[in-house]
C-alpha beads as a LAMMPS data file, in Angstrom:
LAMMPS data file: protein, C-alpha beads

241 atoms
240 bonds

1 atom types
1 bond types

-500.0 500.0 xlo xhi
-500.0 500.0 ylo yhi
-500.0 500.0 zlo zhi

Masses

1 110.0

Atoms # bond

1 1 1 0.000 0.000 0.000
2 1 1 2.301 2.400 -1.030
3 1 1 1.233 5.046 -3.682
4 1 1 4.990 6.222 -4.749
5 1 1 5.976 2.059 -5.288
6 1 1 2.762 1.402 -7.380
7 1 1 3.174 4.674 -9.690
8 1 1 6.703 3.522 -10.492
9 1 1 5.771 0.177 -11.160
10 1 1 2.315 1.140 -13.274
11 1 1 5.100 2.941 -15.535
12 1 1 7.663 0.231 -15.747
13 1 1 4.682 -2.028 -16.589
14 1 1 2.771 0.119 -19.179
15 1 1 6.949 0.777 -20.947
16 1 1 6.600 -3.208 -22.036
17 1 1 3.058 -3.637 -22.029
18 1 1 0.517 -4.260 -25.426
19 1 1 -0.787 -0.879 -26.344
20 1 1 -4.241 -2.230 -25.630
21 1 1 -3.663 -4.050 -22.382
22 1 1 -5.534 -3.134 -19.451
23 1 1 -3.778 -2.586 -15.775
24 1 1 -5.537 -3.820 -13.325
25 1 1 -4.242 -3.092 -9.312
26 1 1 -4.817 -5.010 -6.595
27 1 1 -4.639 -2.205 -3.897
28 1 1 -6.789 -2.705 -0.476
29 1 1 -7.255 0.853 -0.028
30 1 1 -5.874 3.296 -2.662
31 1 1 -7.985 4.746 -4.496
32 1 1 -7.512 4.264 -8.589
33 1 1 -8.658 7.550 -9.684
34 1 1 -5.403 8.831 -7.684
35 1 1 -3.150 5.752 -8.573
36 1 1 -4.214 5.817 -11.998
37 1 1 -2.478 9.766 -12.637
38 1 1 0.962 7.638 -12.834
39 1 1 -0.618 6.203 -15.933
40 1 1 0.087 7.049 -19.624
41 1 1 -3.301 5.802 -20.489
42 1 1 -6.013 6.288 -17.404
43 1 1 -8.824 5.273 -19.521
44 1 1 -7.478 1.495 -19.324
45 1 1 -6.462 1.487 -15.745
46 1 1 -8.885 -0.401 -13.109
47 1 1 -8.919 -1.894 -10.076
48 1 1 -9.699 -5.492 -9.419
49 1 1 -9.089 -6.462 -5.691
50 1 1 -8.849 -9.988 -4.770
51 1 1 -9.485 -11.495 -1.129
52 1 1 -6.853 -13.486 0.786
53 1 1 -6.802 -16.347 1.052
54 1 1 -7.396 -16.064 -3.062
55 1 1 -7.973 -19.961 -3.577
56 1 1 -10.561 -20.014 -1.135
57 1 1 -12.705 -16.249 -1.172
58 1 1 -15.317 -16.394 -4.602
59 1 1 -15.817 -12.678 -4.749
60 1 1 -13.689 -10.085 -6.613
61 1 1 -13.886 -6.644 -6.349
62 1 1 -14.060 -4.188 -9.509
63 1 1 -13.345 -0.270 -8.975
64 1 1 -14.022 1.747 -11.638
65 1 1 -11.686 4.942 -11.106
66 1 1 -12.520 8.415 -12.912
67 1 1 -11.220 7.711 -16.294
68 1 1 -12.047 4.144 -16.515
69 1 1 -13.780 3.159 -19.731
70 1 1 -16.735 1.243 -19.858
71 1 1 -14.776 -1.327 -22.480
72 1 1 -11.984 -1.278 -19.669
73 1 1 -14.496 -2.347 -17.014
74 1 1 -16.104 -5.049 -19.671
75 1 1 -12.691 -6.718 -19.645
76 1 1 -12.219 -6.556 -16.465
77 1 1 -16.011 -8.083 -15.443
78 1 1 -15.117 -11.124 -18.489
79 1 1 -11.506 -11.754 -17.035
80 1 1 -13.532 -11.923 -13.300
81 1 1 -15.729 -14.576 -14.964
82 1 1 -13.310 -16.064 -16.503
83 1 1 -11.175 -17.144 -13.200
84 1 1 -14.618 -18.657 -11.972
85 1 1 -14.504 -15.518 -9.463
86 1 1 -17.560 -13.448 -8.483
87 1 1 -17.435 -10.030 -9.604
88 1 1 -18.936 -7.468 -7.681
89 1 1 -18.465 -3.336 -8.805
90 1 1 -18.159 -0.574 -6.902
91 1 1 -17.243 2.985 -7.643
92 1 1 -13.671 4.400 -5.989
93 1 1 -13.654 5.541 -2.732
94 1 1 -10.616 4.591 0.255
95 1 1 -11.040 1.158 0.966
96 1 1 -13.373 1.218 -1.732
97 1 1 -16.458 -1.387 -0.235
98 1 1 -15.289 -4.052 0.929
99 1 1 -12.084 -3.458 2.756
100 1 1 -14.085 -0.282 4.143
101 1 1 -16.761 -2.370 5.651
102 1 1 -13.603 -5.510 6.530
103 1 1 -11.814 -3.104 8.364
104 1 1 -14.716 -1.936 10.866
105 1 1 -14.891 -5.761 11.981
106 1 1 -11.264 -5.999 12.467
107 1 1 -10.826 -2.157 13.783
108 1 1 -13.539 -3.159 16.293
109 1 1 -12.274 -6.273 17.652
110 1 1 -9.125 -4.505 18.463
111 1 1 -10.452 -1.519 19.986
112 1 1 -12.562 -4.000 22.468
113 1 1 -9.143 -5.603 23.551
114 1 1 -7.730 -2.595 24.193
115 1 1 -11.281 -1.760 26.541
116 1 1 -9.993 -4.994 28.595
117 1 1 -12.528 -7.854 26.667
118 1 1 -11.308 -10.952 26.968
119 1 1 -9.298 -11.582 24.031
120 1 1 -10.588 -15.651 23.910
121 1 1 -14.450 -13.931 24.131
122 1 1 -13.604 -11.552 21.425
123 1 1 -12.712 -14.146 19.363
124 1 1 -15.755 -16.492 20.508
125 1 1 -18.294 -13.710 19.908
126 1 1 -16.928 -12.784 16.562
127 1 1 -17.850 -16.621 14.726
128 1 1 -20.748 -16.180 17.681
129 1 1 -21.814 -13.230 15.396
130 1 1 -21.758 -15.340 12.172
131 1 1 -18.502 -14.220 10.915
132 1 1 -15.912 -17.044 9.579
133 1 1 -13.393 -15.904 12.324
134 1 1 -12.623 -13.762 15.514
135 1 1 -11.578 -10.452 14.421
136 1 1 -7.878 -10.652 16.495
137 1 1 -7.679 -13.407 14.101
138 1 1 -7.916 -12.282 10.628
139 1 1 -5.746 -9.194 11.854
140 1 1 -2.860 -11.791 12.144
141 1 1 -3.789 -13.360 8.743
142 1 1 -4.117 -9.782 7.142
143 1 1 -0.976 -8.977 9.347
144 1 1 -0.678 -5.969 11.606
145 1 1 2.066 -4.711 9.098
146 1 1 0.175 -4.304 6.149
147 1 1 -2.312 -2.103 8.496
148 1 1 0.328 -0.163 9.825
149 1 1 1.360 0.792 6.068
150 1 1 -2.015 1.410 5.092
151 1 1 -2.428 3.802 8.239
152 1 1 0.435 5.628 7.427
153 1 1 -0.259 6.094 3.638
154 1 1 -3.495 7.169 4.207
155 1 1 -2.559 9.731 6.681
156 1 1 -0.199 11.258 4.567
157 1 1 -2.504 11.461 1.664
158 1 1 -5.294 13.194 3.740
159 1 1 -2.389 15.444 4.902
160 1 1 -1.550 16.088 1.606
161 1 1 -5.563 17.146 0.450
162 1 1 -5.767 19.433 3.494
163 1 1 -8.541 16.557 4.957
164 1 1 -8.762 15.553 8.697
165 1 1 -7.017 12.731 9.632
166 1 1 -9.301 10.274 11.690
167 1 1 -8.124 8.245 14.609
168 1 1 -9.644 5.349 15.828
169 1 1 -9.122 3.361 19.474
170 1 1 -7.759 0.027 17.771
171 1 1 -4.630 1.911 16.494
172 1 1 -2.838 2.809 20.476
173 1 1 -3.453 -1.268 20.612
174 1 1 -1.995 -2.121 17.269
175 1 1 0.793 0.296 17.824
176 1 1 1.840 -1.634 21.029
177 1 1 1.609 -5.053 18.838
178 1 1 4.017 -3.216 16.296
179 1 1 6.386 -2.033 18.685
180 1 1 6.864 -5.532 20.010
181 1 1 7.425 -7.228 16.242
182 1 1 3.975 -9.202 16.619
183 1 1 3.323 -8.505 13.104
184 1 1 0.493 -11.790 12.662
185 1 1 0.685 -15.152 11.011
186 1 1 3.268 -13.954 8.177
187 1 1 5.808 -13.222 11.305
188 1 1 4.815 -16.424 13.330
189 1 1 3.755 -14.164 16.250
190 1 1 0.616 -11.773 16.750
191 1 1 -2.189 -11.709 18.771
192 1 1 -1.715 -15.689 18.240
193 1 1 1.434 -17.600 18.800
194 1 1 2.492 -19.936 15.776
195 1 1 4.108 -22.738 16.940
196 1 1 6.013 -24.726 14.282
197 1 1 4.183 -28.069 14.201
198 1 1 1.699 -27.173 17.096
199 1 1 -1.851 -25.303 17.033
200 1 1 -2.005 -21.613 16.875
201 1 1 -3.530 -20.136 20.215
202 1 1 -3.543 -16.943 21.437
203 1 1 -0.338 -14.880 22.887
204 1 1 -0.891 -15.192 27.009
205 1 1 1.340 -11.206 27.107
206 1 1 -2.173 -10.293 26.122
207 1 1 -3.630 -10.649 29.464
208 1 1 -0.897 -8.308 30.525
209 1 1 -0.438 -5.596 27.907
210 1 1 -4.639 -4.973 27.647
211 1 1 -5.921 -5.782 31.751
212 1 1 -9.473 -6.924 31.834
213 1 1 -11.808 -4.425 32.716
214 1 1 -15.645 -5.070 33.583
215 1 1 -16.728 -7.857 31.044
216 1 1 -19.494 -7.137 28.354
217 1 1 -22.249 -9.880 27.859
218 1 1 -21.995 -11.213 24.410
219 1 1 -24.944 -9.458 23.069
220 1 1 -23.368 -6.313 23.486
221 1 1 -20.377 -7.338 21.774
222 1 1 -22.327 -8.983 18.983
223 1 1 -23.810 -5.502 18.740
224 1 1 -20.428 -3.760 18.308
225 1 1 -19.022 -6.142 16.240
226 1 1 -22.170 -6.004 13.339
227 1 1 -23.316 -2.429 13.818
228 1 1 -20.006 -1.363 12.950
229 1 1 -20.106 -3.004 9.709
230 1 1 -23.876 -1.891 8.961
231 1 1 -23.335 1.867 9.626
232 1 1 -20.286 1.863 7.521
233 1 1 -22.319 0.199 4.388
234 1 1 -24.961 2.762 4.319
235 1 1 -22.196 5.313 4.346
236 1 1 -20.852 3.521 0.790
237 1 1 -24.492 3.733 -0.343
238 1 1 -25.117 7.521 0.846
239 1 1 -21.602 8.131 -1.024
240 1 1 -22.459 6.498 -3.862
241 1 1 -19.891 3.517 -3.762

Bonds

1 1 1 2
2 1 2 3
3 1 3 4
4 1 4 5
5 1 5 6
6 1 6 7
7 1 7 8
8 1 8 9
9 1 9 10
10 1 10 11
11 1 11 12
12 1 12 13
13 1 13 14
14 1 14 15
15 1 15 16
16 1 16 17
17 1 17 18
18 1 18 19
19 1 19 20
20 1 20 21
21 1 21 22
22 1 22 23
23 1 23 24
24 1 24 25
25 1 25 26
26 1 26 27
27 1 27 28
28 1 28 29
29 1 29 30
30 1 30 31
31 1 31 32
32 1 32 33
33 1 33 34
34 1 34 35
35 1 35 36
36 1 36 37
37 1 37 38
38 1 38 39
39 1 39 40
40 1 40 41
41 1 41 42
42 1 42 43
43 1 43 44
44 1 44 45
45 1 45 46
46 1 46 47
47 1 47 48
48 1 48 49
49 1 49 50
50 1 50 51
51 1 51 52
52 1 52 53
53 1 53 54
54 1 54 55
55 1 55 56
56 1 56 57
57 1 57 58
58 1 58 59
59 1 59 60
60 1 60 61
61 1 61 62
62 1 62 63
63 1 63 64
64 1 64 65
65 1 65 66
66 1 66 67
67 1 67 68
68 1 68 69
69 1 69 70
70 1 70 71
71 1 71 72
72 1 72 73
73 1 73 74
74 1 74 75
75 1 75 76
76 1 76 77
77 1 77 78
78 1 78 79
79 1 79 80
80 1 80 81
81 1 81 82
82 1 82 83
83 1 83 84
84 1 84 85
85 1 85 86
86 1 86 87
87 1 87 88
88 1 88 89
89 1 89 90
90 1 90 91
91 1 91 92
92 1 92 93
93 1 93 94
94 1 94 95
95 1 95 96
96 1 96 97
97 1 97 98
98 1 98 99
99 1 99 100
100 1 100 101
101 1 101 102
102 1 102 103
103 1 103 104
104 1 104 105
105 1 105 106
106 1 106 107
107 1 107 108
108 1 108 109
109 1 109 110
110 1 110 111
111 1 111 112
112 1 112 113
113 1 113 114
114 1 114 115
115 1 115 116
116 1 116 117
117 1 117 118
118 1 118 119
119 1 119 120
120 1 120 121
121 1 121 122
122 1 122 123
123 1 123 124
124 1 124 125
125 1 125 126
126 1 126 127
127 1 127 128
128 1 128 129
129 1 129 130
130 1 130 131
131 1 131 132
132 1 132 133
133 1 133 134
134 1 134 135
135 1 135 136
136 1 136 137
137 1 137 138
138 1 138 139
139 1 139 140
140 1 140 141
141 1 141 142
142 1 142 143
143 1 143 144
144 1 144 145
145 1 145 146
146 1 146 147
147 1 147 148
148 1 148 149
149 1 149 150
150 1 150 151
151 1 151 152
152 1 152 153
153 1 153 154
154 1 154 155
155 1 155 156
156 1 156 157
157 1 157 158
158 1 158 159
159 1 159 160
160 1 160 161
161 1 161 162
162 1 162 163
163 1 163 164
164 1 164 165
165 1 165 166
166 1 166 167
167 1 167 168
168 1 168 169
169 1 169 170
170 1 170 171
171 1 171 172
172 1 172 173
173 1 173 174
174 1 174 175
175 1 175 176
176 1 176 177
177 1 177 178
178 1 178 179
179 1 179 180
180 1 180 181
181 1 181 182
182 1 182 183
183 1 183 184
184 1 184 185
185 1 185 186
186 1 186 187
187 1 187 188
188 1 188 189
189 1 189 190
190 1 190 191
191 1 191 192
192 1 192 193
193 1 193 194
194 1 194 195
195 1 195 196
196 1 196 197
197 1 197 198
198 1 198 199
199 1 199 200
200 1 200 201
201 1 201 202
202 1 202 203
203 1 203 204
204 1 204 205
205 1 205 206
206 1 206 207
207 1 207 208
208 1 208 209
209 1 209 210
210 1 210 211
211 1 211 212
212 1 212 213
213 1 213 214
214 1 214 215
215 1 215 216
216 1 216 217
217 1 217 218
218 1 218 219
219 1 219 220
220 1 220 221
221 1 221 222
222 1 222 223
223 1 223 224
224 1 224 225
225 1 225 226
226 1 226 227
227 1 227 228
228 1 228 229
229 1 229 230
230 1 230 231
231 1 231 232
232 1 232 233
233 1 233 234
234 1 234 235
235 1 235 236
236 1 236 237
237 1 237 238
238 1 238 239
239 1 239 240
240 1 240 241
């Protein structure tokens, strides 16, 4: 997630590519409208987000940016069908839909660790919820690094358009993670040790670092955890995403 790496390597790419090739990013959270102004040719340049792990997760993401072309997006929706993926399109926005909506999950599981929830109850309440895993969980798998560089590159790009830079209560607990090199699954250590050979189970320091405080029942939680998520998808739709 790093604007000034992806503009040099959109050029590099585009220097060898067919003139009539379409580049397609990736990204989690850039937007394309801004990635694709390190393009020669805008009108070709789309975004077409995959999920992790990309064997397993059907759906694929589309993002039309400003300039995109409607034959640009056509190519994009076949090669989507193509892969035996399900394409779903959105119009650009940070975090575009799905990792805008993703992230609220995750953010909030965090931020209820750093309250003093039980990290095991977090996790419970989360598949409780009907979700596929604990939030502290799928922070680990995304990795706590990745999150880190999206914070950062998103702060300096609000900087840099004169916007107001949110903060949010997960980051003083992911910032503690960082500073100790629990970076998630990728790193063997996170909010989960990785034991080579054993099971994964969660790091006992985190008992220490976030102290419990006065327990939630698990509706409440349940509450927190799909709220979140709901409020943030009617702000896509209000936006037009």
């Amino acid at each position: 997630e790093d604007r000034n790496l992806k503009a040099t390597v959109t050029q590099e790419s585009e220097a060898v590519m067919d003139a009539t090739g379409v580049y397609a990013s990736n990204t989690s959270t850039l937007p394309i409208t801004g990635l694709a102004k390190a393009s020669s040719r805008p009108d070709k340049f789309i975004g077409i987000h995959s999920f992790s792990p990309v064997d397993k997760m059907p759906l694929v993401e589309i993002i039309t940016g400003a300039e995109t072309s409607d034959e640009t997006l056509a190519k994009a929706f076949d090669y989507v069908k193509q892969i035996k993926k399900t394409p779903i399109v959105v119009n650009d926005s940070r975090g575009f839909y799905t990792s805008r909506v993703f992230s609220t999950y995750v953010l909030e599981g965090i931020a209820l660790l750093g309250e003093g929830q039980d990290a095991q109850f977090i996790e419970a309440t989360g598949i409780q919820a009907g979700m596929p895993i604990g939030p502290l969980a799928l922070t680990d798998e995304v990795s706590l690094s990745l999150m880190d560089h999206i914070k950062k590159q998103t702060v300096k790009d609000l900087e840099a358009e004169g916007k107001p830079v949110p903060t949010h209560p997960a980051h003083s607990v992911s910032d503690k993670m960082i500073d100790l090199k629990r970076f998630g699954k990728a790193a063997g250590q996170g909010f989960y040790d990785y034991p080579q050979g054993g099971k994964k189970h969660l790091w006992s320091g985190l008992k220490d670092l976030f102290p419990a405080q006065v327990q939630m029942t698990q509706q409440e939680m349940i509450d927190r955890l799909l709220f979140v998520q709901s409020l943030d998808t009617v702000r896509c739709l209000e936006e037009g995403v």
